[in-house]
N, C-alpha and C positions, 0 to 999 in steps of 0.2 A: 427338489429342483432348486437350482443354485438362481437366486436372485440379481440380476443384472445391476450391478451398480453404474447410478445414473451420475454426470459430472455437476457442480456448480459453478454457473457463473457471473461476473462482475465487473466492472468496467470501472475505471480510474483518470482522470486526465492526466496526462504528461506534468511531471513534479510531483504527484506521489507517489513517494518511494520511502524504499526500508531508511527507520530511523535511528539506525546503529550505524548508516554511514559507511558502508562495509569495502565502498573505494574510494581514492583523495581525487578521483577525475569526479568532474560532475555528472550527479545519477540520470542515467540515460532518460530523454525523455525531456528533460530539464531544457533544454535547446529549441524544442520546437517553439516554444513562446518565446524565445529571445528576441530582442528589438520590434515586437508586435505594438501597436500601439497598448497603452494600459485600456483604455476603452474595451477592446479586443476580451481582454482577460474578466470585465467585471459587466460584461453586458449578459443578462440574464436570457438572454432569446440565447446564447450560444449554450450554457447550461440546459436550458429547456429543453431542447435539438437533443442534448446528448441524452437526456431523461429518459425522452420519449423516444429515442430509439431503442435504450436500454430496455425499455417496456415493452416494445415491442416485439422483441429478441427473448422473451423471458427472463431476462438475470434477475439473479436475487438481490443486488444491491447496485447502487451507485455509490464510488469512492470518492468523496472529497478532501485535498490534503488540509491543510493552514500553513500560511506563507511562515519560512523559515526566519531566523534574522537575515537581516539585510547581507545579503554576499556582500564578502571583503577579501581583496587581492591585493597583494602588497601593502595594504595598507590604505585600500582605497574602497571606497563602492566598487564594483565595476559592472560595466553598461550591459556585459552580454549575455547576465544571468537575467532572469524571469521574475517584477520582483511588482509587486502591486495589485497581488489577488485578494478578492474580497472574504469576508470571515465564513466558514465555511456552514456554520449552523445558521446562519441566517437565510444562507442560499438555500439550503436545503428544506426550511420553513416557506420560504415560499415555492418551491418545487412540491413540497406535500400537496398543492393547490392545484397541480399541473399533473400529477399522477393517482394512479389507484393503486397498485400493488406493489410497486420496484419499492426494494429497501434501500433508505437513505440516511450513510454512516458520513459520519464526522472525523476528522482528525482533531483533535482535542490533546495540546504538549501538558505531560503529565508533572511536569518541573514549574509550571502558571499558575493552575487552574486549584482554586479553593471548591470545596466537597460540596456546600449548600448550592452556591450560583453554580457548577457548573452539572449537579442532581439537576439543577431545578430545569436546566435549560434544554440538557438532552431528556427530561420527561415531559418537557413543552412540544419539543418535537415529535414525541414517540405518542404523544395524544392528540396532536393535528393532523398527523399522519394514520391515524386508528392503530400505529403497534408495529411501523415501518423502521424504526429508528436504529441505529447502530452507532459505536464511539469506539473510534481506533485510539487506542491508547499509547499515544507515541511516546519514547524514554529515548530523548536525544544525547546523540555521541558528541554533537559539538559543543565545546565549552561554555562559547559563551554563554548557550541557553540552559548551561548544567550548573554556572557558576553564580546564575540569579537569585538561588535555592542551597541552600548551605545547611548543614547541622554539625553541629560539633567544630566549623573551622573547614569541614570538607564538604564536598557534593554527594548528594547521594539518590541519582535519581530513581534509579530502581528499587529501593526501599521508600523512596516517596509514592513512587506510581503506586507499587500494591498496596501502602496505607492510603493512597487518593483513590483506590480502585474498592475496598473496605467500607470506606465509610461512604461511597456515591452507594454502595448497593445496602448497607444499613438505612437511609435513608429513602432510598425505592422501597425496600422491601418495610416502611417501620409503617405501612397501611395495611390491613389483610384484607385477602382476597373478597371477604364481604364491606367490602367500604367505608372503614371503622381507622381512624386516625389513630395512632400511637404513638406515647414521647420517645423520642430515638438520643441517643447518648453515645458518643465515640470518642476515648483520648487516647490519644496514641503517641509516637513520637513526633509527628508532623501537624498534627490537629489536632485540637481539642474542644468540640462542639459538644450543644447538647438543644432541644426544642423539641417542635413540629414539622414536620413537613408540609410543603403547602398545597402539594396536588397526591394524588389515590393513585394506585398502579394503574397500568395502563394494560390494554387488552393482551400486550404481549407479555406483562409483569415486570419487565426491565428493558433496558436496551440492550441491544446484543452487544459482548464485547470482543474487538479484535485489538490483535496485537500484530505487529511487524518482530520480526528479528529471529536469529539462528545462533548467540550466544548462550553459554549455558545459564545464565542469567533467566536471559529472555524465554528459551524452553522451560525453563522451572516456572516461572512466573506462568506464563500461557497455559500447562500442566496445569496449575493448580487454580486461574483463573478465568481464563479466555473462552468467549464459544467460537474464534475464530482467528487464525494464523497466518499469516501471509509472508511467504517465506518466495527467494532468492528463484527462476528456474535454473534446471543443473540436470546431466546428463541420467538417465533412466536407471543405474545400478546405484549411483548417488545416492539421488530422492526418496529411490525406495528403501535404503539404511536411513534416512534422516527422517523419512517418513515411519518404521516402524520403531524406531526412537522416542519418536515426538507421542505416538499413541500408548508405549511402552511404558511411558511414564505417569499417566490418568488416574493408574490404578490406586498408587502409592497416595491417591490426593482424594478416593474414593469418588471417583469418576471412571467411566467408560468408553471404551473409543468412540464412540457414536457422541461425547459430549463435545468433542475438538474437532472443529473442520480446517483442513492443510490448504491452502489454498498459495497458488505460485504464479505470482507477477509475470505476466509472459507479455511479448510484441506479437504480432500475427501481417505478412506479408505476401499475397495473394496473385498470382500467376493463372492464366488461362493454360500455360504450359509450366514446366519446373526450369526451365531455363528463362521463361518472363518472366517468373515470380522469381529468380537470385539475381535480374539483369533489372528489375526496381528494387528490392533488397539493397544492391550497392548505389543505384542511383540514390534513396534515399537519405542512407549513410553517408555519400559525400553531395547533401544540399547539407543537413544538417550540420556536419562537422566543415564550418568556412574555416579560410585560409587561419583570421583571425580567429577561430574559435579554435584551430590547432594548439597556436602559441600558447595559448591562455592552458590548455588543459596540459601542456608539456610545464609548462612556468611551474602550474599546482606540483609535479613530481619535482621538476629538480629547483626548484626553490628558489627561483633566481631567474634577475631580467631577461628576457629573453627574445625583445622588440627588434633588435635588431639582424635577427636568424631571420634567413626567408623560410616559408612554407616548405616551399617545393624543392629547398636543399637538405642537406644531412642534419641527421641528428645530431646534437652536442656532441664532440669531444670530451668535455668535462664532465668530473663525477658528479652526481645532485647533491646542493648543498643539505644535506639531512644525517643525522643520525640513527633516523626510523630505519628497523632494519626491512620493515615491509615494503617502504616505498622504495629503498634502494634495488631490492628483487626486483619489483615493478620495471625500474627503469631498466635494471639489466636485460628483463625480457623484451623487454619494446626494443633495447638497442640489439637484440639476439633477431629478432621479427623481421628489422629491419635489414640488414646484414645476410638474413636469407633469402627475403622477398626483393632486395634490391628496391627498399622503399624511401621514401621520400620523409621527412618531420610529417607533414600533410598525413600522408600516405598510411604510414604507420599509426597515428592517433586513430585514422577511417577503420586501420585492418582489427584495433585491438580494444577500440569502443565501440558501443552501438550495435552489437550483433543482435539480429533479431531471432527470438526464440524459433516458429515456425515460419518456414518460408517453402511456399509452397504452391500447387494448385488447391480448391478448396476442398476436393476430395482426400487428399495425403496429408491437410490439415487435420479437416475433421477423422482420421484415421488414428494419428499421431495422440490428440488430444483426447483420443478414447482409449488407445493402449493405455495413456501415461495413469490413467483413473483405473481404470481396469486391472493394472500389474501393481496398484497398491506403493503409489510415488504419491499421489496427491489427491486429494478431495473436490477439486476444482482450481479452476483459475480467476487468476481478475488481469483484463485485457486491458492495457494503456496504446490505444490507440494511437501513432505516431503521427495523425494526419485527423486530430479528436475526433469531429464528428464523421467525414468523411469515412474514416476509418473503422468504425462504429457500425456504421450503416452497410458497409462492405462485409463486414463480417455476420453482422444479424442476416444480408439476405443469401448471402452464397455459402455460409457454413452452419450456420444455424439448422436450416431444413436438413444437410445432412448428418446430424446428427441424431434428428429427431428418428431421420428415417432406422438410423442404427438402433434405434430406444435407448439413445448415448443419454438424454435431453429431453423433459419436459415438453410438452405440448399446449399445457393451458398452465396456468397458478392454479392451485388448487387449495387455497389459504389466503388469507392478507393479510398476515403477518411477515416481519424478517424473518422471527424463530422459524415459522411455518414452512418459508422457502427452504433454510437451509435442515429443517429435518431437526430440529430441535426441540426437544422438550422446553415446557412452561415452567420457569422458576417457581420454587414455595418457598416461603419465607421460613428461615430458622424457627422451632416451635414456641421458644421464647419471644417471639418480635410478631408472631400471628397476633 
């Protein structure tokens, strides 16, 4: 009898997203906190809400990103990015206090962070929490946070991340499982440590690790490292070649598809009928995308002032100042979009940003989200709520039960651990480092 594969899932706030940067408009999501007060963003009752809804809902984890460098446009700050969120492992140390089982992952940028303090910090968390902890290991495409970290004269973050990704798990694993300390020693190109460790594994043995990204980079890395992937969503024949790619690859690294969970950032947009739910769908998309937050995301393509266009007139005449050949495609398509749909600057930014993955009533949701696991695209999802808590809550109580009802979805936790949730096996440390 063929075993029902069940979905995973996970919840994320607006601004975390894939850190390959995979388009030059701002990652969807990114907007809803725009001009919020900062209070807004660092008030821990809003965190709590989304916690304890996630908990309720059963997911296996809660996402939290860490603020990027400070947006710069033209050469400036500018006001209508999101920018004053607090550090994300501290948040999630006092959330272990407010929850029993949700896993609570970290973004953690892999081009910063030193092996010791940042071992020490996400094993802090994974022992307050009894074994709840997770660290997304983000290897960012923006410069300037690639060009803080240099070897040789160039950057190199992704040979940094997997020697930062090395010696954090030399250093978890240099305790063995009977609670017996051992000197750990790691030199590599990026580090070259050697001591004690100052805390013992913890119940789940390490923190779980994910990763973002869909470059061949990033796949090999996650292959050979990762217990979890959080990839792009994309249409059902797609995911399921990038899906048995990404498992394709385990073997070579002497792991099993069962050690990599896929997991696909999606939006979720809710209708009592399929015409209310695409008739908020675009009410959504155009609160989100204001007049000015047009310009702004047309400026990012064509590279050049752009204050004085109105919204709700044509797009540029002129070609974008760039020599990238991808953004010039970009732009050619928006001006192709527009030209068919008879759309507006405004118009066009709404039709060709922002779409949200499921739009739906809550039954053709939870339908959609079972095929997409069921037909072997993806592992689970992790849900960025456009509307954070609200949105959260809308989905734990009207798609949640059906899926349960399908045996798509859990009914209780039945572990407290991350690993637990996601169906992962318990690290052993190399026989040498026992």
């Amino acid at each position: 009898m063929t075993v029902r594969r069940r979905l995973h899932l996970a919840v994320a706030p607006p601004g975390a997203h894939d850190a390959e940067g995979t388009d030059p408009v701002v990652a969807p999501g990114t907007e809803v906190w725009a001009g919020a007060p900062v209070g807004t963003r660092l008030a821990f009752a809003s965190f709590e809400r989304l916690a304890r809804a996630a908990e309720r809902g059963l997911f296996d984890f809660l996402l939290l990103d860490e603020e990027p460098p400070l947006p710069e446009h033209r050469g400036r700050l500018h006001e209508l990015d999101a920018v004053g969120g607090p550090e994300p492992v501290a948040v999630l140390n006092a959330l272990a206090g407010v929850t029993a089982r949700l896993g609570l992952a970290a973004t953690v940028n892999a081009v910063f962070g030193e092996p010791y303090d940042l071992a020490r910090r996400l094993a802090t968390l994974d022992h307050l929490s009894a074994g709840r902890a997770g660290w997304r290991v983000a290897v960012p495409a923006d410069p300037r946070a690639a060009a803080d970290v240099r070897s040789g004269g160039s950057p190199d973050p992704y040979g940094r991340a997997a020697e930062l990704l090395r010696a954090a798990r030399r250093l978890w694993d240099s305790w063995s499982p009977e609670g017996v300390p051992r000197p750990f020693a790691h030199r590599g190109r990026h580090f070259d440590i050697a001591g004690e460790f100052g805390l013992p594994r913890s119940p789940q043995g390490r923190p779980v690790v994910i990763q973002a990204g869909e470059s061949e980079r990033a796949r090999e890395l996650a292959a050979a490292s990762a217990d979890v992937l959080l990839v792009r969503h994309g249409p059902l024949e797609a995911a399921r070649s990038r899906y048995a790619d990404l498992k394709g690859r385990l073997a070579a690294h002497g792991r099993t598809p069962g050690d990599l969970k896929v997991m696909c950032g999606i939006t979720v947009v809710l209708g009592d009928t399929a015409a209310e739910a695409q008739e908020r769908a675009a009410g959504i998309r155009r609160q989100r995308i204001t007049p000015r937050y047009a310009l702004y995301a047309l400026e990012r393509i064509w590279g050049t002032d752009l204050s004085g266009y109105d919204p709700d007139g044509p797009l540029p005449e002129t070609a974008p100042r760039t020599r990238d050949g991808r953004t010039r495609a970009l732009a050619e398509k928006w001006r192709a979009l527009a030209g068919e749909k008879g759309l507006s600057l405004r118009e066009t930014v709404i039709e060709a940003s922002g779409r949200q993955s499921f739009v739906g009533t809550p039954g053709t949701v939870a339908d959609d989200l079972d095929r997409y696991v069921r037909e072997g695209a993806a592992d689970g999802f992790v849900l960025v709520p456009q509307v954070p808590a609200d949105g959260l809550e809308e989905f734990v109580d009207r798609v949640v039960p059906l899926l349960q009802e399908r045996g798509a979805f859990r009914t209780e936790y039945r572990g407290g651990t991350l690993r637990s949730h996601l169906g992962l096996s318990s690290p052993v440390p190399p026989a040498g480092e026992r």
